[in-house]
C-alpha positions in Angstrom: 7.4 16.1 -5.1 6.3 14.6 -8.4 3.2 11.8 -8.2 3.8 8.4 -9.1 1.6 7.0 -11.1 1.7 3.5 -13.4 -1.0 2.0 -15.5 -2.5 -1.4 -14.6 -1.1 -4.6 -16.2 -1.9 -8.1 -16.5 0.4 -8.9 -13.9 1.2 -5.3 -12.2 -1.3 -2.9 -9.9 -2.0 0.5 -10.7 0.0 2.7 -8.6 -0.8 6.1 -7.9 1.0 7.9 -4.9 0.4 11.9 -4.7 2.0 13.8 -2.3 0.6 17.1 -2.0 -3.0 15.0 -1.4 -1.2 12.7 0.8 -2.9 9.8 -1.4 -1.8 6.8 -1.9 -3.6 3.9 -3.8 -2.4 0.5 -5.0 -5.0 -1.5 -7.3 -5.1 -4.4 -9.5 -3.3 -7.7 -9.7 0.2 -7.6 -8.0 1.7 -10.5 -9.9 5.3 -9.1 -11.5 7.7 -11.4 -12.6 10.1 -9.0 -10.9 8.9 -7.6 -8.3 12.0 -5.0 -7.6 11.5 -3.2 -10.8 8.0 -2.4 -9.7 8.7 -2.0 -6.0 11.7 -0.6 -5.8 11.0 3.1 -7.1 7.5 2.6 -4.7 10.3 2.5 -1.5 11.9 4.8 -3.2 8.9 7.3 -3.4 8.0 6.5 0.3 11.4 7.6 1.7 11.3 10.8 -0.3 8.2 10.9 1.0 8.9 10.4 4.4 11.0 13.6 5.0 8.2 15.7 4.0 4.7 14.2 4.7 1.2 14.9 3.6 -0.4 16.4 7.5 -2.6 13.6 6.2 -1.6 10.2 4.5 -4.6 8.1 3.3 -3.9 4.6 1.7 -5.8 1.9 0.0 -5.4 -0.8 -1.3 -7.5 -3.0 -3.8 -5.9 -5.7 -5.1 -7.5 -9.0 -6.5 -4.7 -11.0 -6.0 -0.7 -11.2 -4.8 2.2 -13.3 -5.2 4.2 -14.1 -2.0 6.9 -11.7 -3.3 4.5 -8.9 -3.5 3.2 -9.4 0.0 6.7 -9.0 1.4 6.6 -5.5 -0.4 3.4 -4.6 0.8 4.6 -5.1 4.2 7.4 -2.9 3.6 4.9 -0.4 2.3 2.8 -0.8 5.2 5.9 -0.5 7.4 6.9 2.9 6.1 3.4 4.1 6.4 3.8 3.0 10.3 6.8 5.4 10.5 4.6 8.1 10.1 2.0 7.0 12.4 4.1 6.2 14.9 5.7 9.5 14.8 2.2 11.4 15.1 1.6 12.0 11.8 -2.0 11.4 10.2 -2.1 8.2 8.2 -4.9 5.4 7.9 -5.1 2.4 5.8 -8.0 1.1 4.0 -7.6 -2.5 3.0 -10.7 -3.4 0.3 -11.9 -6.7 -1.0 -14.7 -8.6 -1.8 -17.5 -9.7 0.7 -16.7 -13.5 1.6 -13.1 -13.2 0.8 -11.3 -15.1 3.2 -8.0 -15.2 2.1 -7.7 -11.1 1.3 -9.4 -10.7 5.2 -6.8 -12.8 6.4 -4.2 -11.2 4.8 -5.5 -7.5 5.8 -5.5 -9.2 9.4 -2.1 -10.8 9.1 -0.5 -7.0 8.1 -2.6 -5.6 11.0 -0.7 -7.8 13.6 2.4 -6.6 12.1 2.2 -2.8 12.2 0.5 -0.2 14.7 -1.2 1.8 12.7 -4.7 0.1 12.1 -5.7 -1.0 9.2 -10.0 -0.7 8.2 -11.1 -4.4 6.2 -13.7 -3.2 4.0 -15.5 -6.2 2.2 -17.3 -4.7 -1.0 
């Protein structure tokens, strides 16, 4: 399965998903003024992605800042990475921002409450 991988923007994260490492890493600003032409081929990864997992699936993210929009897709990220978890697969999310952050720890926390799989706040 071919990687996807985008440059960073102004207004868009850099994206790299690899499947034979079963890494995935979101990291930037998530800002786009539409959000389906940057999300849309990421679902569209993840299902591919699905029928043929990583044993291991390791994801984090580091992003400065997100629009609403974008946090609705980052749920659905985080949804299909519970899919795997749920089905016994290996997966983990690591959910960085800065020390003292209080919005990006509440957000980490407000996706936490919404999917099993755990996801680790580190504050850097």
């Amino acid at each position: 399965m071919q990687p996807l991988v985008k440059e960073a923007t102004n207004k868009t994260p850099y994206l790299n998903f690899n499947a034979n490492e079963g890494y995935i890493q979101i990291r930037g600003r998530s800002i786009p003024e539409n959000a389906h032409l940057l999300y849309d081929p990421i679902m569209e990864w993840l299902d591919k992605y699905a029928s043929n997992p990583s044993p291991e699936t390791k994801v984090e993210i580091k992003l400065d800042y997100f629009n609403t929009i974008s946090s609705i897709f980052l749920l659905n990220v985080f949804k299909k990475i519970n899919e795997l978890y749920i089905h016994n697969n290996k997966a983990s999310i690591a959910w960085y921002c800065d020390k003292g952050d209080e919005d990006m720890i509440e957000a980490g926390e407000d996706y936490q409450s919404v999917v099993e799989i755990p996801i680790n706040i580190i504050e850097v």
